[in-house]
C-alpha positions, 0 to 999 in steps of 0.5 A, spaced: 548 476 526 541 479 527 536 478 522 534 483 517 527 487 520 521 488 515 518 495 516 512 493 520 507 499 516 510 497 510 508 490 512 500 492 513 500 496 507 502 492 502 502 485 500 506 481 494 502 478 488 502 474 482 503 482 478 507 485 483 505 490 490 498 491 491 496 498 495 489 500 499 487 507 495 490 513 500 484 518 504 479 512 505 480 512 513 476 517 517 472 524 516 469 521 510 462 524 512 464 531 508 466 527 502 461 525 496 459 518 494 462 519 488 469 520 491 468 514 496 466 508 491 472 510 488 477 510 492 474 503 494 478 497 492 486 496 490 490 498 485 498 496 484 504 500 486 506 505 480 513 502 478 517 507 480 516 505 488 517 498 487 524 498 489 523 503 495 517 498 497 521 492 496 526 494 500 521 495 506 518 489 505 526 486 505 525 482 499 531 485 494 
């Protein structure tokens, strides 16, 4: 039987720590140029993933 496949974009955007899942803040790719200072210092840094998505992420990552 073949081996269960992670989801590769799940696999880049998250990573398995001590707390739980670690996340990238959202819109903090490109057209960063209309957005202020404020908002990008913001979004800079991780955060983990809200308790309710963990599952779903967990199942992405194959680690049920």
């Amino acid at each position: 039987m073949a081996k269960a496949k992670v989801h590769s974009g799940a696999a880049k955007r998250f990573k398995k720590t001590a707390n739980g899942l670690k996340r990238k803040s959202a819109y903090k790719s490109h057209i960063l140029t209309k957005m202020t200072t404020k908002r990008k210092r913001q979004l800079r840094g991780t955060s983990l993933v809200n308790e309710r998505d963990v599952p779903a992420v967990k199942r992405m990552l194959r680690e049920i």
